[in-house]
Every structure is written in structure tokens, then in C-alpha cells.
C-alpha positions in Angstrom: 259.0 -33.7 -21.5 258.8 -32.9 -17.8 262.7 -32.1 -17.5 262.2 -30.5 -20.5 259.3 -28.2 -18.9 261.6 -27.6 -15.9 264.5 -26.9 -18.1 263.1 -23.8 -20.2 260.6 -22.7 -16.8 264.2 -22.1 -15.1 265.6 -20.0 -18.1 262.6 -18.0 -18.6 262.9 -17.0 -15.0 266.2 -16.4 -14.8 266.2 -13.9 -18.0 263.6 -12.1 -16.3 265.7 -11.6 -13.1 263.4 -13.8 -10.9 265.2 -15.5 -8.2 264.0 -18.9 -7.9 264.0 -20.0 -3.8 262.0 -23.5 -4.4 260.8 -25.6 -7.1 258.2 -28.3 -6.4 257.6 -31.3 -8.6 256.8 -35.1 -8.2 259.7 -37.5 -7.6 261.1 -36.8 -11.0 264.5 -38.7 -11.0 265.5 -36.9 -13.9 264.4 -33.4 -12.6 265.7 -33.9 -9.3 269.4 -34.5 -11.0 269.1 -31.8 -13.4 268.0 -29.3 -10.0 270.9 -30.7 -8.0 273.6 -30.3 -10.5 272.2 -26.9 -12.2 270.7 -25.5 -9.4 272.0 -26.4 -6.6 270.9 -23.8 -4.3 267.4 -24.2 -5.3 265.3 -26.2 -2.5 263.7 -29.1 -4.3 260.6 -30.1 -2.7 258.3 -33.1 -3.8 254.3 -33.1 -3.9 253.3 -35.1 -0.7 249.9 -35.5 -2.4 252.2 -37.8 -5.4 254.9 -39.1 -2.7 251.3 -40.6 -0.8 250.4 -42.1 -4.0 253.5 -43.8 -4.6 253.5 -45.1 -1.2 249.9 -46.5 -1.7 250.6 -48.8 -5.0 254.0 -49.9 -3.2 251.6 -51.4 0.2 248.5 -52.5 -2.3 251.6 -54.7 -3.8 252.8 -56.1 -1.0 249.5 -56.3 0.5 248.2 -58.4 -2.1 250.4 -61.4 -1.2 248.4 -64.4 0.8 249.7 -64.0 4.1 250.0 -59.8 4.4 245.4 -59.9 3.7 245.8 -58.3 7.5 248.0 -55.4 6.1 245.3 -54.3 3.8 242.6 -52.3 6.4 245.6 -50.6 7.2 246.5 -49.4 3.9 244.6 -45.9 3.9 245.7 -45.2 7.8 249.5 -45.5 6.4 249.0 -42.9 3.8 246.9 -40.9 5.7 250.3 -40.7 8.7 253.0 -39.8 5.8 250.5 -37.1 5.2 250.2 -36.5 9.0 254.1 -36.7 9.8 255.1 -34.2 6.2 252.5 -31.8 7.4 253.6 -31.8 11.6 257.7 -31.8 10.6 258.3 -28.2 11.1 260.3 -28.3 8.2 262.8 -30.7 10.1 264.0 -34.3 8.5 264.9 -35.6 12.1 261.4 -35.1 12.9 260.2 -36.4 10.0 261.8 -39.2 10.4 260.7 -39.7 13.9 257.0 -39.2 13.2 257.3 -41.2 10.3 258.8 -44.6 12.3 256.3 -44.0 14.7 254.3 -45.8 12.3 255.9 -49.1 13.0 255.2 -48.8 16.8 251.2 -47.8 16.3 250.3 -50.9 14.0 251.3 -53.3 16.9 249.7 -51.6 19.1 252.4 -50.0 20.9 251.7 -46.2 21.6 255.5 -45.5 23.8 258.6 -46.1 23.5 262.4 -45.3 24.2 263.9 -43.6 21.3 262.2 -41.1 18.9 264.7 -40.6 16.1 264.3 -37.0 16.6 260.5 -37.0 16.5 258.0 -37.6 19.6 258.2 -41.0 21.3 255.0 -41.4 21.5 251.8 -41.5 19.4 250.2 -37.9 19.0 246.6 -39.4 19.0 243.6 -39.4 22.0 244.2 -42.7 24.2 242.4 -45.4 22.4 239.5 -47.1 24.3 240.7 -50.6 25.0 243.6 -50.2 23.1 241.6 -51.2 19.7 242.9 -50.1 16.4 239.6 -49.7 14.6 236.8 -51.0 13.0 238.0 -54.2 10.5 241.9 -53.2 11.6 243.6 -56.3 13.9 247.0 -54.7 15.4 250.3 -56.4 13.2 252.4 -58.7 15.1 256.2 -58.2 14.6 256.7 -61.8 13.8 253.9 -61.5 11.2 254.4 -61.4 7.2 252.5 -58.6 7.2 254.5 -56.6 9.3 257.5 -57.3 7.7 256.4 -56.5 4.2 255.5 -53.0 5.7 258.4 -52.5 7.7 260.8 -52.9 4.4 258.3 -50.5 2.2 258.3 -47.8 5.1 262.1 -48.4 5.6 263.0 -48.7 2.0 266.4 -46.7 1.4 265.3 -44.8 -1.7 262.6 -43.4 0.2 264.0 -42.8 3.6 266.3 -41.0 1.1 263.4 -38.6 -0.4 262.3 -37.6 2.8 264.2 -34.3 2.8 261.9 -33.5 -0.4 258.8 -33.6 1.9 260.2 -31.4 4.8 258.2 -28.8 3.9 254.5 -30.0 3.0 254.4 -28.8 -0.6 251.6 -30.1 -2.8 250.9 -29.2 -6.4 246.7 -29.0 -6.0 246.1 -26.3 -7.2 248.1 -27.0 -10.5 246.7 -30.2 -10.8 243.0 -28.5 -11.2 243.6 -25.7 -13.5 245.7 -29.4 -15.5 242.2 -31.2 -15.1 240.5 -27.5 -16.3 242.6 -27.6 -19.3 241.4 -31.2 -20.4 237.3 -29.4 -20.5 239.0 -27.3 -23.4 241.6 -29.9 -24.7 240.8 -33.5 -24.0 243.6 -36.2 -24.1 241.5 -38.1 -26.8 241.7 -35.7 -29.4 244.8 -34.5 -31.2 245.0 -30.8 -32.1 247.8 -29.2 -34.1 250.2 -26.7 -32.0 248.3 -23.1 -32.9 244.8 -25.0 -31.6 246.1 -26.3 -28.5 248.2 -23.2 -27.7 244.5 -21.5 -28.5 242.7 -23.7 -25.9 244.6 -23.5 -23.2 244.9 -19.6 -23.5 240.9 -20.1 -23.3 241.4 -22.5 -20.4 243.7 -20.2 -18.3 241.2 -17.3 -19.1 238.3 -19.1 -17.8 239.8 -20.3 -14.9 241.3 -16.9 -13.7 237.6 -15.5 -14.6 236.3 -18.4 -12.1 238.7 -19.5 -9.3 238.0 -16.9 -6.6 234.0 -16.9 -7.0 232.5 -17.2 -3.3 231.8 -20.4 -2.3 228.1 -21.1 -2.3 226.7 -21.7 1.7 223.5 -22.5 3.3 221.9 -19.7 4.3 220.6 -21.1 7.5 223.6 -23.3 8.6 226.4 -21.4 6.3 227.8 -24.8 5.9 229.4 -24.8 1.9 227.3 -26.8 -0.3 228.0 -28.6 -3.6 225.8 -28.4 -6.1 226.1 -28.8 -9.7 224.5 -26.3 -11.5 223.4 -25.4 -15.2 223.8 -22.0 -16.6 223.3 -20.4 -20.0 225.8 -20.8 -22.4 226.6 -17.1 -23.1 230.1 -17.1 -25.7 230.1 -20.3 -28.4 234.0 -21.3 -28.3 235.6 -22.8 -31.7 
């Protein structure tokens, strides 16, 4: 359905004379094919937001094994770097990649060291009192299971390979909310025939448009943003 989406999203735009510079997705295997052999001009880029995701349920596997338990306070600092090292890239892969394998140095508690793979050789974070990883985090020992399970999930050649599809710090957010907004109108749960659904989500994109640039609400002393949830009257009855 997805290639599908991609498929008829790429004609539209083309019959309309609109010249498509980058398309952003998930990790899609089918999409990225179809984008390399149809469209192979088109920059593919992945959704780091996804590509962090992945990452995550590959380490909570691994993690869960009996002798990686020390791997697991790290789990949330790992994703948090891929998010770190897509985002400070510069839209270079060498750098990427450099930032990226810096990884491997940090968890044993090295912060220096001799070759970069085109990315700093050193950690880009303030000097660490005592050398001390953090509260509940014990640095990895490169002899350790635990090390080794994340070594070969970091170094994994699929995903060294989709690297270049993060180069430049693309994330579908905004998509994915007006996706959750649609679900207010159209809810997985209940089946509605084509003309109903088409109907909603016409009354979904018309809400949100009506909605997503309202100001956000501050305190009026500190003019910090606040979150509040907050009941109005229901003005229109929707079918």
C-alpha cells in the first residue's frame, strides 16, 4: 500500500509539472527500489525519528540476553547519539559515520582517539567529572558480551548501508500528527466504506489546517508554554 502511495504521489506530481528534489519515507525496502530504479535522481531520505526506532527494538533484543543486562541503561543514550550524529552530519556520510562510531569509543569510557572515520576524534560532550558515565550506567568493557552484541548492531552492514538516507535529518513529524488527527475522525477500529472515509478525512484535514498555527498558550508571568487540556463548546455536530 505504501509503494502504492509513493507510486501514484510521484505521477500526480509529475503531471502537474512539479519537480520532485527529495522524497522522505521510512526504510521502505520496497519504496527505496522503486525510488532508485524510477527516480533515480530523486534524493531518498529516511525519517531518523523511524531509523531510531528500529535501532531501539534491534538493542532491547540483544539486550535482553543474560549476560548483555549491563547494555540495557545504555539503551536510550544510543538512540539518543544516532539522533545526535544524523542531526550534526552536515549533510556528509563520512561524518556520519565518524560521529556515529564514536559511539563505540564513549561506552568504554574512552573519550579520544586516533582515527575519526571522517568525523571528530573525540567526544563532542563537557569533560565528565571522574570520568563516570551516569547514574545506573557502568562503562562496557570491550571483552564484555555486552559490548559485543552492540558493536555488531551498530556495525551491522544493512545499516551502515542506510546511513546515506539519514545525511540530511529528515523526520516525518509533522505528518505523523495530522496521521494521529485523522484517527479523532476515522478510528482504526471501525470500518467505513470509501465515500465515508474520503468524507472524514476531508473533515480531518480541514480541522487541522483551521488549528495548526493557533499561538501557543504561555504563562503570563514566566511566558514559559504551558499544556493544558482544555474543554470547549461543541459548536458544529459532525455525521
Amino acid at each position: 500500500m505504501e509503494k502504492e502511495a509513493v507510486i501514484q504521489a510521484m505521477g500526480i506530481l509529475s503531471g502537474a509539472g512539479i519537480r520532485v528534489v527529495e522524497v522522505v519515507t521510512d526504510a521502505h525496502s520496497q519504496i527505496t527500489a522503486y525510488l532508485k530504479k524510477q527516480h533515480p535522481y530523486v534524493k531518498h531520505s529516511y525519517d531518523v525519528w523511524h531509523g531510531a526506532k528500529n535501532l531501539t527494538k534491534k538493542l532491547n533484543k540483544v539486550a535482553a540476553a543474560a549476560d548483555c543486562k549491563e547494555l540495557w541503561p545504555w539503551l536510550a543514550d544510543v538512540a539518543n547519539h544516532f539522533w545526535f550524529s544524523c542531526r550534526n552530519c552536515e549533510g556528509s556520510l563520512h561524518k556520519l559515520q565518524g560521529l556515529w562510531k564514536g559511539l563505540l569509543h564513549h561506552v568504554r569510557g574512552r573519550h579520544e582517539w586516533c582515527i575519526g572515520d571522517g568525523g571528530p576524534v573525540m567526544c563532542l560532550h563537557e569533560h565528565l567529572i571522574d570520568n563516570k558515565p551516569g547514574e545506573g550506567k557502568t562503562w562496557l568493557k570491550s571483552n564484555s558480551p555486552a559490548f559485543a552484541a552492540l558493536r555488531k548492531v551498530a556495525l551491522e552492514q544493512y545499516f551502515i548501508r542506510t546511513l546515506p538516507h539519514y545525511v540530511n535529518f529528515r523526520t516525518n513529524g509533522i505528518l505523523e500528527t495530522f496521521n494521529s488527527h485523522i484517527l479523532m475522525y476515522a478510528p482504526k477500529r471501525i470500518a467505513f466504506s470509501y465515500p465515508v472515509y474520503k468524507a472524514r478525512c476531508h473533515l480531518a484535514a480541514i480541522d487541522y489546517q483551521a488549528h495548526k498555527d493557533r499561538p501557543l498558550r504561555t504563562n503570563k508571568t514566566t511566558g514559559e508554554v504551558m499544556c493544558v487540556l482544555a474543554k470547549t463548546e461543541q459548536t458544529v455536530l459532525y455525521c
